[in-house]
N, C-alpha and C positions, 0 to 999 in steps of 0.2 A: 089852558087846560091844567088842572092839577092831579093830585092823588085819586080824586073819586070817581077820575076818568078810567081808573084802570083798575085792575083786581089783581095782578100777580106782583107789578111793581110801582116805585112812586118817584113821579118826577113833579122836578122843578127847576127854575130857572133865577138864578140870582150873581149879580157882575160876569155878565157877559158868559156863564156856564150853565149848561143844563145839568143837572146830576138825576140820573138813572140808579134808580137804587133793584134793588131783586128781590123780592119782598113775602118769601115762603120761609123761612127760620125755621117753623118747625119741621121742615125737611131737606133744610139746608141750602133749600132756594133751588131743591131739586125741579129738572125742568120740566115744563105739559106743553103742549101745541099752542095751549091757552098765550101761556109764556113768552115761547116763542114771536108767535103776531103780536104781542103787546112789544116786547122789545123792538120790533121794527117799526109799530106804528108812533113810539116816544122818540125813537131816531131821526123817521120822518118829523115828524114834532118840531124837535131841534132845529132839523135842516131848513124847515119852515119860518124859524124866526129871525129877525135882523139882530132880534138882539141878544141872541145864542154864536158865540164865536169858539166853542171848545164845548165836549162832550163828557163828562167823567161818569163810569160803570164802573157799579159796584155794588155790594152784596150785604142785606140786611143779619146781624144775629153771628152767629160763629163760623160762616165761611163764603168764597163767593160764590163757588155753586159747587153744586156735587155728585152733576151731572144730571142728567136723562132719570127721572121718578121709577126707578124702577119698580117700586110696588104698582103702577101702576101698567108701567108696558113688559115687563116681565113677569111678575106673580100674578097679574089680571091678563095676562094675554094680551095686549092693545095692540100689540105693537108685531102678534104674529100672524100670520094666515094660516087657513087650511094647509093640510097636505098638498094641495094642488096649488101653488106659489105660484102670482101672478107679480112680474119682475118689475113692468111697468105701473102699475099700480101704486107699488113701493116704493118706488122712484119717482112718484109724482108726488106721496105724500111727504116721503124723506129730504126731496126737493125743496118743496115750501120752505121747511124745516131749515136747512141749509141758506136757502135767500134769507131766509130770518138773522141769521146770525152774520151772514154777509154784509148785512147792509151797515153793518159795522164799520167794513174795511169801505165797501163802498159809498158811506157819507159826505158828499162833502165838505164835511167839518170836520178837524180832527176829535178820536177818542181815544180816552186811556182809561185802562182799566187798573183799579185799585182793587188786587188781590191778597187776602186775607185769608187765613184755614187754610181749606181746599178749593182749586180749581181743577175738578177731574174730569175724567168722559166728556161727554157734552157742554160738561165747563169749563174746559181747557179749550174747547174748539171759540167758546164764545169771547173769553181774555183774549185767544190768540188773533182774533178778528180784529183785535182794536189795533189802532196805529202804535200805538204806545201801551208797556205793562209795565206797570211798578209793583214789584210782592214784596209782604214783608218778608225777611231774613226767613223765619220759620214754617211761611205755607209752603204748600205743594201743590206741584203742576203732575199731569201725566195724563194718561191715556187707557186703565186698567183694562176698560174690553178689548183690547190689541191681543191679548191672549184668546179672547172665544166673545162672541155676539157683537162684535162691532168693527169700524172701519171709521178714523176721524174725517167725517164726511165736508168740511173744509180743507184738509188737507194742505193744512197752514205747518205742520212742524219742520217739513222737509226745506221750504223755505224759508225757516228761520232760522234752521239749525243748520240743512246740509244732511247731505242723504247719509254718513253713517252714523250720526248721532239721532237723527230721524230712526234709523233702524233700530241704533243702542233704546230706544223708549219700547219702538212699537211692538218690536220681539218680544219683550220682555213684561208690555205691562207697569212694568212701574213709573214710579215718582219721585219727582226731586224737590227738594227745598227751594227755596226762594234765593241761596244763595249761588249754589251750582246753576240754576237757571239762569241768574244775571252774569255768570262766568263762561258759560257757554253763547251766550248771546240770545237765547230763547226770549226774554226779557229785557227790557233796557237797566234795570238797577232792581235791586234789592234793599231793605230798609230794616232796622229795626221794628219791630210791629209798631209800639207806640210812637215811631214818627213817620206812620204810611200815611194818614191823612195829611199830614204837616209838607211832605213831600210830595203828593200827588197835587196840594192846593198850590204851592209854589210852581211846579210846572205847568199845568193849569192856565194860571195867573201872567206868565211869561208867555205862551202862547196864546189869551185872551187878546193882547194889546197888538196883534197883527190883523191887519185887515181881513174879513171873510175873504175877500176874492184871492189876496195873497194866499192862505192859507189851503183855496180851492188848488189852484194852479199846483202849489207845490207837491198835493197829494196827487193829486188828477197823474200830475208828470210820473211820480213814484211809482202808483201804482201798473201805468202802462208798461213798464219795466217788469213787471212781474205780468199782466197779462201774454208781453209776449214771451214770456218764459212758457206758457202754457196753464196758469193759474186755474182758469176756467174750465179746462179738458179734465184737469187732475180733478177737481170737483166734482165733475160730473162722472167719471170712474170711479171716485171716492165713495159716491152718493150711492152708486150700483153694488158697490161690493161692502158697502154696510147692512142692505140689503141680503145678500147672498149670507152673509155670516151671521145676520136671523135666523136663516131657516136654512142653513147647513144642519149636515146630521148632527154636530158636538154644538151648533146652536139650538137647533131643538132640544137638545139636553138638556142643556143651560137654565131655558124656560122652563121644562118640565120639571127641571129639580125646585127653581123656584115658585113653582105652582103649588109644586105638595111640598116643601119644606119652607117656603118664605125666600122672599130675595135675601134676605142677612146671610143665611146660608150656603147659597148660592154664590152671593159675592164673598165669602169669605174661600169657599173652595177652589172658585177661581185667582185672587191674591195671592192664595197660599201656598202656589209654586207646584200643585198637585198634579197630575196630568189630564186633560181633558178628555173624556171618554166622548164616544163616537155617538151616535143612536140608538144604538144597541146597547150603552153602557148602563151601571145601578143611577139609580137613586136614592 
């Protein structure tokens, strides 16, 4: 399977690595649903080859992702219901959405993600999926709708970071560099930009040369350590209360503001440290 197997991203497979590329530039490789299922089914892909022993994700143009299209689920609506919110509903679609980005952490094969620009929203949840993160020195990771409209519905930062630097993000919305990320642990290393691909190929390359099955065992084990941490349960409340903070009253704002003002707008008001008004608030 090559490229014109897929429409949002491009893969291929060459010494023993598949590389998942993300392949929207012009929106920064912001994410669709479309997206989403493609990324698990080039996962799958991988896991299906004997002669795929490592995974490397990453992001075509200036950044690796940049989260959730919000022109698209915020200033078009997509992503809201009626006044009359049906919770499951949202939860079955948000779900999909969520195993999408999982099947990351749950591949058999290791993946690393080579982060670039920005990894935010929705982009941050997909880096943080992978076994391994390399950024360079000057992207950024974060989380910006933890102030209004969202919940990282992997709820992967808590277990990488520890609940009060989980918190020190999700309070607050922001973002950190590439370097503060590889010093808090959120990340394995940070790079100069020009030597991300140089050092994501090296590592790579080091772990190509161990057996698929080795490679199986050792995550398999890993990860049951965190399943019984609870991994799965926090998911699935993650998934619920991303949902809820759609269609809370200062999430319906959110929308509404970027319906009639454009998401730029929107996200710049939410960034900007302003307060978030209720339901009832302007526009």
């Amino acid at each position: 399977m090559g490229d014109e197997d897929f429409e949002t991203l491009r893969y291929r497979v060459a010494d023993r690595k598949a590389y998942l590329t993300l392949n929207r530039p012009e929106r920064l490789n912001a994410i669709t649903s479309e997206m989403a299922r493609e990324l698990a089914a080039a996962v799958d892909l991988a896991n299906q080859d004997p002669a795929v022993h490592v995974i490397i994700l990453r992001g075509e143009g200036r950044a690796f992702c940049a989260g959730y299209d919000l022109k698209r689920y915020a200033e078009r609506g997509e992503q809201v219901q009626p006044p009359v919110w049906d919770p499951i509903k949202d939860y079955q679609a948000m779900r999909r959405g969520t195993d999408d980005f999982v099947s990351l952490w749950r591949s058999l094969k290791p993946t690393i993600a080579s982060v670039h620009g920005h990894a935010v929203a929705g982009g941050s949840d997909i880096a943080l999926c992978c076994d391994l993160v390399v950024m360079a020195e000057d992207a950024r990771i974060g989380y910006p709708p933890g102030r209004v409209w969202g919940c990282p519905t992997t709820a992967m930062w808590v277990y990488r970071i520890g609940a009060e630097r989980a918190k020190r993000m999700l309070f607050t919305g922001d973002t950190i560099d590439g370097t503060t990320a590889a010093d808090w642990g959120l990340v394995l290393q940070s790079v100069p930009a020009d030597e991300l691909e140089a050092a994501v190929e090296g590592l790579a390359d080091r772990i190509a040369g161990v057996p698929v099955n080795q490679l199986a065992m050792q995550k398999l084990m890993i990860n049951q350590a965190y399943d019984n941490m609870g991994l799965q349960g926090t998911q699935l409340l993650a998934t619920l209360f991303d949902g809820i903070a759609r269609h809370s009253p200062e999430g319906r704002w959110f929308q509404r503001l970027a319906a009639e003002r454009g998401f730029a707008e929107a996200v710049h008001w939410r960034d900007s440290g302003r307060w978030i008004p209720d339901g009832g608030g302007p526009v």
